[in-house]
VEXDREN-2710 file (C-alpha; in Angstrom, 1 decimal):
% VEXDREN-2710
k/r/px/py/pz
1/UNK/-19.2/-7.3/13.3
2/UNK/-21.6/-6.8/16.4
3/UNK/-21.8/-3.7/18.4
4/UNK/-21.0/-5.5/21.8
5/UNK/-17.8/-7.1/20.3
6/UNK/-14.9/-4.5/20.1
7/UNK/-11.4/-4.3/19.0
8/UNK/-10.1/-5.1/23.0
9/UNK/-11.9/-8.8/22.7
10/UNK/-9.5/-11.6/24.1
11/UNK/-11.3/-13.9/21.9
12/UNK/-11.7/-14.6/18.2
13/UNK/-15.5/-14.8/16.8
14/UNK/-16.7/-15.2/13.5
15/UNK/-16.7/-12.8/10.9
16/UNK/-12.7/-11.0/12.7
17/UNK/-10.0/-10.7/11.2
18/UNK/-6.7/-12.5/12.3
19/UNK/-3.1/-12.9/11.4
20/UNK/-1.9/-15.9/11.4
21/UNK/1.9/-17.0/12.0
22/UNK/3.1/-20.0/10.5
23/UNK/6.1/-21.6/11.8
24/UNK/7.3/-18.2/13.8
25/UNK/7.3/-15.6/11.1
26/UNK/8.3/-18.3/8.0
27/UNK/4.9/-17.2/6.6
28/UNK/2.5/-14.8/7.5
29/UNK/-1.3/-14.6/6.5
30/UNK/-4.8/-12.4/7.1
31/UNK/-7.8/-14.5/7.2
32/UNK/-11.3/-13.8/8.4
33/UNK/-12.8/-16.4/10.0
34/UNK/-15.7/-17.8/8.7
35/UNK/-17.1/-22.0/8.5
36/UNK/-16.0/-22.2/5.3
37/UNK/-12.6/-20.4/6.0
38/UNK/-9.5/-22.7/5.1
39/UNK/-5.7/-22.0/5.5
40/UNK/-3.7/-23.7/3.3
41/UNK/-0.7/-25.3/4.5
42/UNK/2.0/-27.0/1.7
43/UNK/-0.2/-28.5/-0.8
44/UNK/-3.4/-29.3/1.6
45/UNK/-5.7/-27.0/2.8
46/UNK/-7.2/-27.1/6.6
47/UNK/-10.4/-25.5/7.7
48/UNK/-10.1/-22.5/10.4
49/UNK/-13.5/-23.6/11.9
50/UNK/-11.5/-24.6/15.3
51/UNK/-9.9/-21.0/15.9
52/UNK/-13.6/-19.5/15.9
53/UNK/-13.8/-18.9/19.8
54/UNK/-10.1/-19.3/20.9
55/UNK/-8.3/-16.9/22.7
56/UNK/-5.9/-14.7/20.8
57/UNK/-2.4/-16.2/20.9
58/UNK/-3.3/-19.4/20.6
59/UNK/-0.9/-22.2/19.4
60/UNK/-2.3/-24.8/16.7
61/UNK/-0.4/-27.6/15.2
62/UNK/-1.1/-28.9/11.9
63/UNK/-2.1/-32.8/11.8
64/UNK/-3.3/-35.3/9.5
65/UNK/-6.3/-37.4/9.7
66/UNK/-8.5/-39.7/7.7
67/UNK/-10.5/-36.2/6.3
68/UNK/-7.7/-34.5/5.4
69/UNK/-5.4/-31.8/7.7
70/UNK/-6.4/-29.8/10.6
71/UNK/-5.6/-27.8/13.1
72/UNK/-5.3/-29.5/16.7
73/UNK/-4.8/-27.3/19.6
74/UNK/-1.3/-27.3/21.4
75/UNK/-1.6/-26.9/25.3
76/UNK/1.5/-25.8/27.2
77/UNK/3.0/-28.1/29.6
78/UNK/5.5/-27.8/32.7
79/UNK/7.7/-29.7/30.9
80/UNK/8.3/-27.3/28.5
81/UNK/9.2/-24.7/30.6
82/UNK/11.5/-27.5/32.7
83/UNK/13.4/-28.1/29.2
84/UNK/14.2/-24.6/28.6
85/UNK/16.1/-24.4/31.8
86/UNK/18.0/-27.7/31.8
87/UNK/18.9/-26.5/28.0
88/UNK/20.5/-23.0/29.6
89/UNK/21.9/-24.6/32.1
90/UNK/24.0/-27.5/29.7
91/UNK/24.7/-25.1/27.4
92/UNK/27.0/-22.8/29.5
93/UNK/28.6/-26.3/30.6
94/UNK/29.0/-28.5/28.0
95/UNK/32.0/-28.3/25.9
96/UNK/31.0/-30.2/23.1
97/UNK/31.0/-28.9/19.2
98/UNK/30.2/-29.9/16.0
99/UNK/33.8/-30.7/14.3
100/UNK/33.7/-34.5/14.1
101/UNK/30.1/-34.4/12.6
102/UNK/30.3/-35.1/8.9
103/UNK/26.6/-34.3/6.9
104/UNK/27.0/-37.4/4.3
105/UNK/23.4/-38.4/4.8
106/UNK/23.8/-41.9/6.2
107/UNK/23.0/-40.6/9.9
108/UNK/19.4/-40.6/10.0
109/UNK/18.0/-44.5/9.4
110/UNK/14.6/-43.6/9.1
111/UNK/13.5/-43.7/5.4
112/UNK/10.5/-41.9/3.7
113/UNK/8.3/-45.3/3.7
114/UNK/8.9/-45.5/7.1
115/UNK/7.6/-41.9/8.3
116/UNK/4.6/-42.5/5.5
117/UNK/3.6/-45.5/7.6
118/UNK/3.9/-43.8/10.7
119/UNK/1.3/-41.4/9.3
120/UNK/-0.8/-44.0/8.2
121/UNK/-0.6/-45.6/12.1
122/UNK/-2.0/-42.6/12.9
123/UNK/1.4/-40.6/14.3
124/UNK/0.8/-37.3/15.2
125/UNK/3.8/-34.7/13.7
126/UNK/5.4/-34.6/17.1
127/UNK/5.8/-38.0/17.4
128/UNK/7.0/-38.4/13.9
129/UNK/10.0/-35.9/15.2
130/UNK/10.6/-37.7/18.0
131/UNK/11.0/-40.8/16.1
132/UNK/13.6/-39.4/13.9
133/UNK/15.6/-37.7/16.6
134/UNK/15.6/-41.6/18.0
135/UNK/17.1/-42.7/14.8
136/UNK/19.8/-39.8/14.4
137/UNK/23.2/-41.3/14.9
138/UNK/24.4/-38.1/15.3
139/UNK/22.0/-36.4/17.7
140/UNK/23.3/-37.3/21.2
141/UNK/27.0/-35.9/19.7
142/UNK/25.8/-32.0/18.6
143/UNK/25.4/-29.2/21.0
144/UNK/22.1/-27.8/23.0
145/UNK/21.9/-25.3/20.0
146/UNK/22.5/-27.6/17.3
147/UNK/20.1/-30.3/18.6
148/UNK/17.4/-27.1/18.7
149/UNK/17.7/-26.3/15.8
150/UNK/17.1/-29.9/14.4
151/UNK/14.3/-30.2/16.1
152/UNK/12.2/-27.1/15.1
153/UNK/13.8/-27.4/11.4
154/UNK/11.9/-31.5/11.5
155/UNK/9.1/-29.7/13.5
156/UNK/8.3/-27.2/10.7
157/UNK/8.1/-29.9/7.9
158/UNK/6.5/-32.8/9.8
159/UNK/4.5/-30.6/12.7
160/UNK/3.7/-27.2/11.4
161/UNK/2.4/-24.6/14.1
162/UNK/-0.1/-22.1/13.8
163/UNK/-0.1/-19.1/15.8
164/UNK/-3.6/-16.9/16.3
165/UNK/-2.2/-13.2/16.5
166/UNK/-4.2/-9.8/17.0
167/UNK/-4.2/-7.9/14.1
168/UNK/-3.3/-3.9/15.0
169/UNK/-1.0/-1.5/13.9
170/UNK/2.3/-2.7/14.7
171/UNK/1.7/-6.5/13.5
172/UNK/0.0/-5.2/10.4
173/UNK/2.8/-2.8/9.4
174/UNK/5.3/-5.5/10.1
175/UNK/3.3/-7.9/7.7
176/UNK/2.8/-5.8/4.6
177/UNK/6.3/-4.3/5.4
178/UNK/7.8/-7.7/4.8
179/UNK/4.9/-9.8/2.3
180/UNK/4.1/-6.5/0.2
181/UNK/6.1/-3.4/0.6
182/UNK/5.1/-1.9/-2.2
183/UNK/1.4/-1.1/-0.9
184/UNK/2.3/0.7/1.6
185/UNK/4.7/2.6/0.3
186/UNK/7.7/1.0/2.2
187/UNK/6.5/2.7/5.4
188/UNK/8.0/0.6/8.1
189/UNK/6.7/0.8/11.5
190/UNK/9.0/2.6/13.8
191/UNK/9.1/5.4/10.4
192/UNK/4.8/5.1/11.4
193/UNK/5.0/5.6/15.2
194/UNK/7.3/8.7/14.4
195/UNK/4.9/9.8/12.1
196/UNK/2.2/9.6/14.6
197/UNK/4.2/11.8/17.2
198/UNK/5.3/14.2/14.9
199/UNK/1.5/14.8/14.0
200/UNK/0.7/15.1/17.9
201/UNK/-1.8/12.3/17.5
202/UNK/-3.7/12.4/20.8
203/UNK/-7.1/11.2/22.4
204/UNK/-10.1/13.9/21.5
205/UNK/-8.4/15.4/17.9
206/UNK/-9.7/16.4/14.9
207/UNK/-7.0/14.9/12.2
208/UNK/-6.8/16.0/8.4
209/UNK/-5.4/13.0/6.7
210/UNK/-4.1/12.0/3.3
211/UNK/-3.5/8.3/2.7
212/UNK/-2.7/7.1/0.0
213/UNK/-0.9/3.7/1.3
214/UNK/-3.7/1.1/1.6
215/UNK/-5.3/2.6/4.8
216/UNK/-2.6/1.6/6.9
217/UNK/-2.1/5.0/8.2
218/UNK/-5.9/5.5/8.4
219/UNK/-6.3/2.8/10.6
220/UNK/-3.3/3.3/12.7
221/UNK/-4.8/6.9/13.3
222/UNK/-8.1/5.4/14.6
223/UNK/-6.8/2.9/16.6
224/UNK/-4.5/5.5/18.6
225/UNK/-7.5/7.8/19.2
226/UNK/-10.2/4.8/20.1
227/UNK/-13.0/6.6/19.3
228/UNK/-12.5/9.6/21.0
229/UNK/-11.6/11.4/18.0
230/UNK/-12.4/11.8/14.1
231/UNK/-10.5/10.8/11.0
232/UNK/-11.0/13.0/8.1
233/UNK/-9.9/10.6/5.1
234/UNK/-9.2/13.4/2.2
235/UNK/-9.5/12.0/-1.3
236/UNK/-7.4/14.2/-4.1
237/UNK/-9.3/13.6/-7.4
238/UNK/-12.0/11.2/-9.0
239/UNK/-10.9/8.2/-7.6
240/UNK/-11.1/6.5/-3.9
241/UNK/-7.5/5.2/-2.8
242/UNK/-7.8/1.6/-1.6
243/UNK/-8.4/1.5/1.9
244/UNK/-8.7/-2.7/2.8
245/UNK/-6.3/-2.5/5.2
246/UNK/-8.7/-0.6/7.5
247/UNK/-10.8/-3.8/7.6
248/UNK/-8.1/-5.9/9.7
249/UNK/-8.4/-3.7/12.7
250/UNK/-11.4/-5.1/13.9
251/UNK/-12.9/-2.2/14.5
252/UNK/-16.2/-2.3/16.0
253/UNK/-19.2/-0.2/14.7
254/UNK/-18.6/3.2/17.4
255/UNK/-15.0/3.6/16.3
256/UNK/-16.1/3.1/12.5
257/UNK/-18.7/5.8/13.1
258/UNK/-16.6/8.4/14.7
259/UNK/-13.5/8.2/13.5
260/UNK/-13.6/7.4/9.8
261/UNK/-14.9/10.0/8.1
262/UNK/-14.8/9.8/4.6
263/UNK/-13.3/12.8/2.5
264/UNK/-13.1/13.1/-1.4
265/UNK/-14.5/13.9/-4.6
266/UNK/-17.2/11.6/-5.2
267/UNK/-20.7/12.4/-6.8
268/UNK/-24.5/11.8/-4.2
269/UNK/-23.1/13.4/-1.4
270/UNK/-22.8/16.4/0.6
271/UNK/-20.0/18.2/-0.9
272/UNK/-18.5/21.8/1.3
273/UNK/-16.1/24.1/-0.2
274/UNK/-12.9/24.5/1.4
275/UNK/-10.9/27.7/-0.2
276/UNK/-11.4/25.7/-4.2
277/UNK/-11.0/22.0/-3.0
278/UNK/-14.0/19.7/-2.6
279/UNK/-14.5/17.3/0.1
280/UNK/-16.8/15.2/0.7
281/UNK/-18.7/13.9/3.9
282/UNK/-20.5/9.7/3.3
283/UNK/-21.9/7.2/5.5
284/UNK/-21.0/4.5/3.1
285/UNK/-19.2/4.1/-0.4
286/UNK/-22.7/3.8/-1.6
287/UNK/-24.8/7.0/-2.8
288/UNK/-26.6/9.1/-0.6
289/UNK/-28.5/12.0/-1.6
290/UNK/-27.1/14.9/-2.6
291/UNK/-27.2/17.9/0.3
292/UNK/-25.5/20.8/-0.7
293/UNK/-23.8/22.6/2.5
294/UNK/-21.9/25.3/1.0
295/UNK/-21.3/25.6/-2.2
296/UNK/-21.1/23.4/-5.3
297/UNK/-19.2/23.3/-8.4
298/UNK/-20.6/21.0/-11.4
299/UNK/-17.7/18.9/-12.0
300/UNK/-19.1/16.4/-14.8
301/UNK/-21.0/14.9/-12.0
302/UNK/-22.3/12.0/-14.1
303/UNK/-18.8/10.6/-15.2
304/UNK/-18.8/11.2/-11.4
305/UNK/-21.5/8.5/-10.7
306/UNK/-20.4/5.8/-13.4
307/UNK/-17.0/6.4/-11.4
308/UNK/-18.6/6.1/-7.9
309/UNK/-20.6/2.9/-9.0
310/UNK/-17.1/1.2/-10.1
311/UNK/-16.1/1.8/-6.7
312/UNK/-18.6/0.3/-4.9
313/UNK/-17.6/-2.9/-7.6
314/UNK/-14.3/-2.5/-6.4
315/UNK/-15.0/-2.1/-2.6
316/UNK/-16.9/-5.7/-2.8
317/UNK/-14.3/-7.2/-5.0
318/UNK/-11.3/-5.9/-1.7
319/UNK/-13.6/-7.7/0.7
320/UNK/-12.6/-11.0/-0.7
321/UNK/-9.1/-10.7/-0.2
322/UNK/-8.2/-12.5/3.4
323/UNK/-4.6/-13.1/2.6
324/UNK/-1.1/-11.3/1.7
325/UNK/-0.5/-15.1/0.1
326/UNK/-1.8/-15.0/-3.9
327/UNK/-1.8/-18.7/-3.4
328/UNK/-4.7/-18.8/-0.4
329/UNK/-7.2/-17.6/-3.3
330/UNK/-9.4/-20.3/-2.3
331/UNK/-9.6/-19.4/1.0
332/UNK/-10.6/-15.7/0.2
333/UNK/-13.8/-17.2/-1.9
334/UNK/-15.0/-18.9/1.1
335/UNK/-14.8/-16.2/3.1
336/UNK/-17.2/-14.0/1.3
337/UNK/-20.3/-14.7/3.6
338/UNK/-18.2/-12.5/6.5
339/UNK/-17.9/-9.1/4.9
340/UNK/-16.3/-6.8/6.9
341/UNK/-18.0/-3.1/7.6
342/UNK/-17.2/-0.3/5.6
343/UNK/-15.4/2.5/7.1
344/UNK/-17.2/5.9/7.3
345/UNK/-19.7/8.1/8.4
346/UNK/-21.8/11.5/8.0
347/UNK/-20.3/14.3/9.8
348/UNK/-22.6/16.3/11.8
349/UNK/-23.4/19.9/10.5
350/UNK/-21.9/21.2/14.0
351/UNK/-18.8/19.3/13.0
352/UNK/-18.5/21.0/9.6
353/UNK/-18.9/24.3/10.4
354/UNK/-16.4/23.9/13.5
355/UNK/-14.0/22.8/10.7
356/UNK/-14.4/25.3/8.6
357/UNK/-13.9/28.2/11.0
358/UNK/-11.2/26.6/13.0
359/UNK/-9.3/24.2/10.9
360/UNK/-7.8/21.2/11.8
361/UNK/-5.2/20.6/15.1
362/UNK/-3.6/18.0/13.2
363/UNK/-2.4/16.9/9.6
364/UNK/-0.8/13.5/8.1
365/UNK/0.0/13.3/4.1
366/UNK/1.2/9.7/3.2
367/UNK/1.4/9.8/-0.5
368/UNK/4.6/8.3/-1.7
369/UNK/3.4/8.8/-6.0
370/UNK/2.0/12.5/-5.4
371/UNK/4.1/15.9/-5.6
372/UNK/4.1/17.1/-1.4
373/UNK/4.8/20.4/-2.3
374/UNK/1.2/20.6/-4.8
375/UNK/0.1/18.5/-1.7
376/UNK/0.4/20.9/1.0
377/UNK/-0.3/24.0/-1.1
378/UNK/-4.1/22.5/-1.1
379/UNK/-4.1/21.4/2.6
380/UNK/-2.7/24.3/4.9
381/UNK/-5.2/26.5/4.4
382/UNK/-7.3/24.0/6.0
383/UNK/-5.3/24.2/9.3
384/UNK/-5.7/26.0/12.6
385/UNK/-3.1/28.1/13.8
386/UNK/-0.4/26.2/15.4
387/UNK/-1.5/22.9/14.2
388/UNK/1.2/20.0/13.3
389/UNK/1.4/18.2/10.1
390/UNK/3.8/15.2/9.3
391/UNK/4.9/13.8/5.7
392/UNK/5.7/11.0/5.2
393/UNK/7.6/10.0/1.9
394/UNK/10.1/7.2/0.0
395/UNK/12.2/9.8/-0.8
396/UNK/14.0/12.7/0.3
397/UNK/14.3/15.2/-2.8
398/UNK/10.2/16.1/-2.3
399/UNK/10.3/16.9/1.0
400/UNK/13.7/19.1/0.8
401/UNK/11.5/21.2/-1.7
402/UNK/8.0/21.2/0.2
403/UNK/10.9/22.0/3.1
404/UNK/12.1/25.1/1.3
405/UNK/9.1/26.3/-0.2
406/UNK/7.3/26.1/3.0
407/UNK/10.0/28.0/4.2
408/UNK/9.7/30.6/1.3
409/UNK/6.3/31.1/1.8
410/UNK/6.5/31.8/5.7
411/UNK/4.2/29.4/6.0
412/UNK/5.6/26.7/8.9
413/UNK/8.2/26.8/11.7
414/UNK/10.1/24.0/13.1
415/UNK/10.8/21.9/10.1
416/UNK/12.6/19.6/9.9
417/UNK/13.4/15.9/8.1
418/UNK/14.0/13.0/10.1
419/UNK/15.0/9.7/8.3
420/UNK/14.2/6.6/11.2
421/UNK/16.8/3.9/11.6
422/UNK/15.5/0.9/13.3
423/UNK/17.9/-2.4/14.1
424/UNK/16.1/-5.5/15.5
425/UNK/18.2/-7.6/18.0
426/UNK/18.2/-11.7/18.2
427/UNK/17.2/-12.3/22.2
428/UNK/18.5/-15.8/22.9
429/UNK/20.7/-17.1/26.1
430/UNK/24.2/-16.7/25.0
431/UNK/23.2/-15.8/21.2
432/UNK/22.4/-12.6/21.6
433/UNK/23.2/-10.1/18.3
434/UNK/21.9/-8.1/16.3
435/UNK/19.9/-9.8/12.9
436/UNK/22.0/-11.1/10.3
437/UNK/19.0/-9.4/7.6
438/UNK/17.8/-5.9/8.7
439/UNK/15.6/-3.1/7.0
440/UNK/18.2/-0.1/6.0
441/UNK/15.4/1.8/4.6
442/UNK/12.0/3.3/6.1
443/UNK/11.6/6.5/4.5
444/UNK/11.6/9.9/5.3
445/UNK/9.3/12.3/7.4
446/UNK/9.3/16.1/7.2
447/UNK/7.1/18.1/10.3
448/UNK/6.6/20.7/11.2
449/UNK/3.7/23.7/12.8
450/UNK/1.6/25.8/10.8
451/UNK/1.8/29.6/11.4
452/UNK/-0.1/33.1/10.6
453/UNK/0.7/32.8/6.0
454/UNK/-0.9/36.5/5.3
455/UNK/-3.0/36.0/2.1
456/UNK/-2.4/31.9/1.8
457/UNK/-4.4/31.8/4.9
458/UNK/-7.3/29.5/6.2
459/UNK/-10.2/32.0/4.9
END
């Protein structure tokens, strides 16, 4: 990505990242856009060559030509907005229903060959739907609502629409949360916005972080400071945690360079000694050489290289994914010759030594398969006084014991663990309710501010 393209760009370019909405919410994809970029919609595949330079939020419709599918642009119209009123208005007058309608199949006279020799006439999807509409017997006799719905449910099979949406925090969480849960550890994301307040998040901070759920919360973090801050990406052990998620943000080159710092044990770079735990500061996943700031403990650093040159196989292989779909892998491998910046950069010696006799302000563990307790043992001693941590885990049993132990220790004040409900509402005139299919689950958070620990302190 360029330097004078940043995340706050109204329009798409080549090389960003984009979600893509199919059919409002029926099926959701990543891509980066490239030439050689293609969605693939049913059993045909379109190129995404036409989005390059639109406007996010931009409406496509998928058509069929003599080349195959593509992706035609769909302007809005006065008449639309005309039909949405004269729909409101019948519909709190009519009082017609459904009861004499009887679904034997004989209503619609329009057969297969005939819609197949539409196409080949050259019919575009919308007009295919209006043409079976005109041959429904039973259209004129259903209600506003019903008639809707039999529209968009012949507009999503004959006239599939693309939406262009923004990747950020909230429409990335959503994704994952409902494609691939799993990955991010089922963190939803009202149970991520909570997580962000209870860490007092805020423009200009320093904040400790743990993530260990794709680098959702790593880029959520970045995107709420905007570059004013850093991100300090701790790695526990030998072995980077995936962090692709961080790529669809968008994020242009300043934010990448101030804000995601990378942490973790990993052999060719500056290494600092934080009360017996290793960190590490990079520019890039690649090696760097070797600067030691503190002091440094020979940790069979050359199992620590093969290791660090398997992740730099692995970070290439992560680029190539575009899509939350396992069936759009042809898509991904023409959208290798966009690969998107990797995340990180060498903290200044100021910085370092301003951590290391301060502390952090601010602390965020998000490691649903690690013990928090074993966790936080490690990371509060690398707090200032009065700083704020949130935890955010699956399940409740390990915080109630970091809880306690915390407790124990004097080492926090003003725990406590907050489980986040969230119920999402169906806005409609006159259909108003709440959604037949809701999350019940989104975790649990535990917070809370460090204090004065005696000998477990920050040294």
């Amino acid at each position: 990505m360029s330097k004078g393209i940043n995340q706050s760009s109204r329009i798409t370019w080549e090389g960003c990242s984009v979600l893509l909405d199919i059919n409002d919410g029926e099926r959701l994809v990543f891509a980066r856009l490239s030439p050689a970029a293609t969605l693939k919609v049913g059993k045909k595949s379109c190129s995404l060559q036409p989005i390059i330079g639109c406007p996010f939020g931009s409406l496509f419709s998928v058509e069929s030509g003599k080349d195959g599918m593509f992706l035609s642009p769909v302007l809005p119209t006065d008449d639309e907005s005309n039909t949405v009123q004269e729909d409101e208005k019948a519909a709190s007058e009519e009082l017609r229903d459904n009861r004499a309608l009887v679904d034997n199949n004989t209503a619609q006279s329009l057969t297969g060959e005939d819609i197949d020799e539409l196409r080949k006439q050259g019919a575009t999807g919308d007009q295919i739907v209006e043409a079976l509409i005109a041959n429904s017997a039973t259209f004129e006799n259903k209600t506003s609502f019903s008639q809707e719905k039999y529209r968009l449910r012949k507009q999503k099979k004959y006239a599939p629409r693309v939406l262009v949406r923004r990747p950020f925090v909230r429409s990335i969480s959503d994704t994952y949360f409902k494609k691939n849960p799993t990955k991010i550890g089922y963190l939803r994301s009202d149970s991520l916005s909570l997580l962000l307040s209870m860490a007092n998040i805020t423009a200009h901070s320093d904040v400790l972080l743990l993530d260990m759920v794709g680098g959702l919360v790593t880029g959520a973090v970045a995107e709420r400071l905007g570059g004013t801050g850093n991100v300090c990406n701790l790695i526990l052990g030998d072995k980077q945690h995936p962090m692709d998620i961080v790529r669809i943000f968008n994020f242009n080159d300043d934010i990448c360079k101030r804000d995601l710092v990378v942490f973790g044990y990993v052999a060719g770079s500056p290494y600092i000694f934080f009360s017996g735990l290793f960190v590490v500061v990079s520019t890039t996943y690649a090696l760097i050489e070797m600067t030691v700031l503190n002091k440094f403990k020979n940790r069979h650093v050359s199992d620590m290289v093969n290791q660090q040159e398997s992740m730099e196989a692995d970070s290439a292989s992560e680029e190539k994914e575009t899509s939350l779909d396992t069936s759009d892998n042809k898509a991904a491998d023409n959208n290798r010759t966009c690969k998107s910046i990797q995340a990180g950069e060498k903290a200044s010696e100021e910085l370092i030594n301003s951590w290391k006799e301060k502390g952090f302000p601010s602390l965020i563990v998000a490691a649903p398969e690690s013990d928090v307790w074993t966790i936080m043992q490690k990371l509060m001693p690398l707090l200032s006084y009065s700083a704020s941590f949130a935890i955010y885990h699956q399940y409740l049993q390990p915080l109630a014991t970091c809880m306690h132990n915390l407790q124990k220790e004097k080492m926090a004040i003003g725990m406590q663990i907050s489980e986040p409900w969230l119920r999402e509402y169906q806005v409609l005139p006159s259909r108003s309710h709440p959604r037949m299919q809701m999350s019940a689950f989104g975790g649990y958070i535990l917070c809370g501010t460090k204090i004065w620990g005696g000998e477990g302190d920050f040294q």
